[in-house]
N, C-alpha and C positions, 0 to 999 in steps of 0.2 A: 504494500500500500504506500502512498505517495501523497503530498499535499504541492499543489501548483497554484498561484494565485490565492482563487477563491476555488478552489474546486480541487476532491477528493482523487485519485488516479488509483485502481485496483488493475493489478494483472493476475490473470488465469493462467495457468497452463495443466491443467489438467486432463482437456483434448489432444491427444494425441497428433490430431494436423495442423492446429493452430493455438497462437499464443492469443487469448481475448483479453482484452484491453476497453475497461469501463471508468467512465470520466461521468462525477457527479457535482453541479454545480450548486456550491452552500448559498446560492444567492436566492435563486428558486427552485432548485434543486430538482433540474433541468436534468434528466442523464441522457450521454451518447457512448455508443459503444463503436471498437475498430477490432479487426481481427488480423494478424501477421503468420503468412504458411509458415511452419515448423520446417528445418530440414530431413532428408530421411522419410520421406512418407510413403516409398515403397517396402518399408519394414514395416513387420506386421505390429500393431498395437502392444502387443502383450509381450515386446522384444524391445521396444524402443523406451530410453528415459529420455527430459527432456525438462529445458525451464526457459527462465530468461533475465535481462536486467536492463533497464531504463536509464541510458545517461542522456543529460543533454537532449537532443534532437534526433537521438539514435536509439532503438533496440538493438538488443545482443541478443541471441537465440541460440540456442544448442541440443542439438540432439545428440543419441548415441546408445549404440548397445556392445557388446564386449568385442567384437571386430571393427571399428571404427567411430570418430566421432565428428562430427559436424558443426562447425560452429558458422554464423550469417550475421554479419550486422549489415541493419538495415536503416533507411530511413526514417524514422516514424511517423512523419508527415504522410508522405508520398509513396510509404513499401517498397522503393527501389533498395536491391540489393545489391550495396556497394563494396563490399567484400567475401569471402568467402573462404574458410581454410579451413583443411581436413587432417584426422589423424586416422591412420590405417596402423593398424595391430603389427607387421611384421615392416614397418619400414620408420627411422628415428622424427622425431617430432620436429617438422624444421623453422617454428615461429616459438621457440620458449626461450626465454633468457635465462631459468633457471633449472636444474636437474629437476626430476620429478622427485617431488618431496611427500615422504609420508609422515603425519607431526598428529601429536595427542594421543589422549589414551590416560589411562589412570595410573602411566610409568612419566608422560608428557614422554615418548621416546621421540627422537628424529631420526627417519633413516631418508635414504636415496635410494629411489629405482633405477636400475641399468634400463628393462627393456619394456617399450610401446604398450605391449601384449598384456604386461604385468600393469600395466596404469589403466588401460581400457576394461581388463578384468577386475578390478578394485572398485574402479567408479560406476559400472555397471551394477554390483550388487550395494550400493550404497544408495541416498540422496545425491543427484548432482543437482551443480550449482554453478553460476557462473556471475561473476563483480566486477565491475571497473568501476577507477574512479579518473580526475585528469588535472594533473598537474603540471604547471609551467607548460600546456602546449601539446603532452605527452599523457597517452592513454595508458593506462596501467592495469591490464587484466588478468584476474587470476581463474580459474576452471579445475575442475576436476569432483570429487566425490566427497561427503563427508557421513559421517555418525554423531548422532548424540548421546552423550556423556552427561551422565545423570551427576547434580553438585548436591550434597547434601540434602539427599531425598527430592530434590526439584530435578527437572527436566529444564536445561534451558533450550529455547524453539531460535532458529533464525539460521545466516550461513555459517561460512567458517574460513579459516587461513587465513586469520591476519586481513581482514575486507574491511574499509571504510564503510560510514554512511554511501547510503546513493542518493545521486544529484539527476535532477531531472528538470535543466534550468534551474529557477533560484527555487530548489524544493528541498526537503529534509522528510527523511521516513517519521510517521505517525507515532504516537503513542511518545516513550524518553527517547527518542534517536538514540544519542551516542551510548547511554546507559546497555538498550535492548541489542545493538549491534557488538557491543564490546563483550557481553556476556556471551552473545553466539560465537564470536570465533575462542573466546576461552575455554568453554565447553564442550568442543567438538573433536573429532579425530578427521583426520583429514587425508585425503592422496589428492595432490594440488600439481598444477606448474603453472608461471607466472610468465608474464609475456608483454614486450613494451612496444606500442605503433605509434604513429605521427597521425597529426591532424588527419591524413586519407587514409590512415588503417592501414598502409603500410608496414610491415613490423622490422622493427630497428633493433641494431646491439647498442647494449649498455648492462648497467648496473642496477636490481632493484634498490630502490632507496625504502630506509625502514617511514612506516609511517607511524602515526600519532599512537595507535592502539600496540604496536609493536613494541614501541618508545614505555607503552605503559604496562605491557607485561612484563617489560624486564626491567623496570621497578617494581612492580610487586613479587617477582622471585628478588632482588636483592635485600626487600623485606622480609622477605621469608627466611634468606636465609644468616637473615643477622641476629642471633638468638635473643639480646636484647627487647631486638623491636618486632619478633614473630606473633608474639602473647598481646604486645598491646596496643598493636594497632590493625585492627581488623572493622571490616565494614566498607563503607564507601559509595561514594557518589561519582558517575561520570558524566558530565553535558557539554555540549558542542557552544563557542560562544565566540561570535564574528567569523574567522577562519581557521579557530584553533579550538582545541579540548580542555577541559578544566576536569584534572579527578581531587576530590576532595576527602579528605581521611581522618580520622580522628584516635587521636593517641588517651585510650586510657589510664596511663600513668601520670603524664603530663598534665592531661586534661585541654591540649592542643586541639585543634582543626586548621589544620593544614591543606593548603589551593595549592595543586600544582599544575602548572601550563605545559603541555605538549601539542607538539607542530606535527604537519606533513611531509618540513622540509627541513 
């Protein structure tokens, strides 16, 4: 779900041929709907996963079942599809900038996959999911599969790997944005790979750069692991504020509340 203006944005994808797309206006609350083809629609239904993600003036759409996956962005204006790139199971993945990473679990382990077959097999029996976000110019997408990781008796719901808020123009996801997003990618186990394009989706080499939520998990593992401060500072707040994140934490001991600022860049 999405807020734009004055008006609500929900995507569907639980059709298997197409991503639905319903827009409700809080003014009079007007609704119109659009629909965008899925890739992969000569696979049968009950073979294919599938989702999608709203930046900007663009959809991202992805399908895929454990022999190959599809990814499309498209316009969302006008459903021109202006890129297209594929992974096929026995040949290496040639738009990622990072190894295929497999991250989380109730060890948080890290490992690296060697081959295609092993990352299309992963994300095929999971949730896929696919996020960008865009920074300085530069589109920042990451895909692949995840699980959720139950946190002390709670489930937390949303995607995972280290993903920003989505922006969809000047918009910000529903409900605590930065709070609900930050808890999805901490809660989840993931097989991901990350991939950098240009303004035309192009895909370009570089480096990924860590972001705000990255910046904040590895402050809360070097709280964790300072024995001091493991006991008594627990809890927290995270909110998105201008174009930066504020987590906010409170020290027991102290009796402190503590704002700390983290970027995307």
């Amino acid at each position: 779900m999405y807020v734009r203006d004055n008006s609500i944005v929900f995507s569907f994808d639980n059709n298997n041929e197409f991503t639905q797309v319903l827009t409700i206006n809080l003014n009079d609350f007007s609704a119109k709907s659009k629909a965008f083809k899925k890739p992969m629609i000569d696979v049968k239904p009950n073979d294919k996963k599938s989702n999608s993600f709203i930046n900007g003036n663009h959809i991202f759409i992805i399908a895929n079942n454990k022999e190959k996956l599809v990814l499309n962005i498209v316009n969302y204006n006008n459903k021109e599809i202006l890129k297209s790139y594929s992974i096929l199971k026995d040949e290496p993945i040639t738009f990622k900038n990072t190894p295929i990473i497999q991250e989380g679990g109730s060890y948080n382990n890290y490992r690296e996959l060697e081959k295609t077959k092993k990352f299309l097999r992963k994300i095929n029996v999971n949730e896929v999911g696919v996020s960008v976000r865009k920074l300085n110019g530069i589109y920042h997408l990451t895909l692949g599969g995840y699980t959720l990781q139950s946190n002390g008796g709670t489930m937390m719901m949303g995607g995972f790997g280290g993903l920003p808020i989505t922006s969809f123009g000047n918009v910000s996801i529903f409900f605590n944005p930065a709070q609900f997003a930050y808890n999805s990618i901490s809660n989840t186990k993931s097989t991901r790979i990350e991939s950098l394009f240009d303004e035309h989706f192009n895909h370009i080499e570089g480096e990924i750069q860590e972001n705000a939520f990255d910046k904040i998990k590895k402050n809360e593992k070097e709280i964790q692991d300072n024995v001091f401060n493991s006991d008594s500072e627990k809890g927290g707040t995270i909110f998105k504020y201008k174009d930066y994140f504020i987590k906010g934490t409170y020290n027991y001991e102290s009796k402190i509340y503590t704002l700390k600022k983290f970027t995307d860049n």
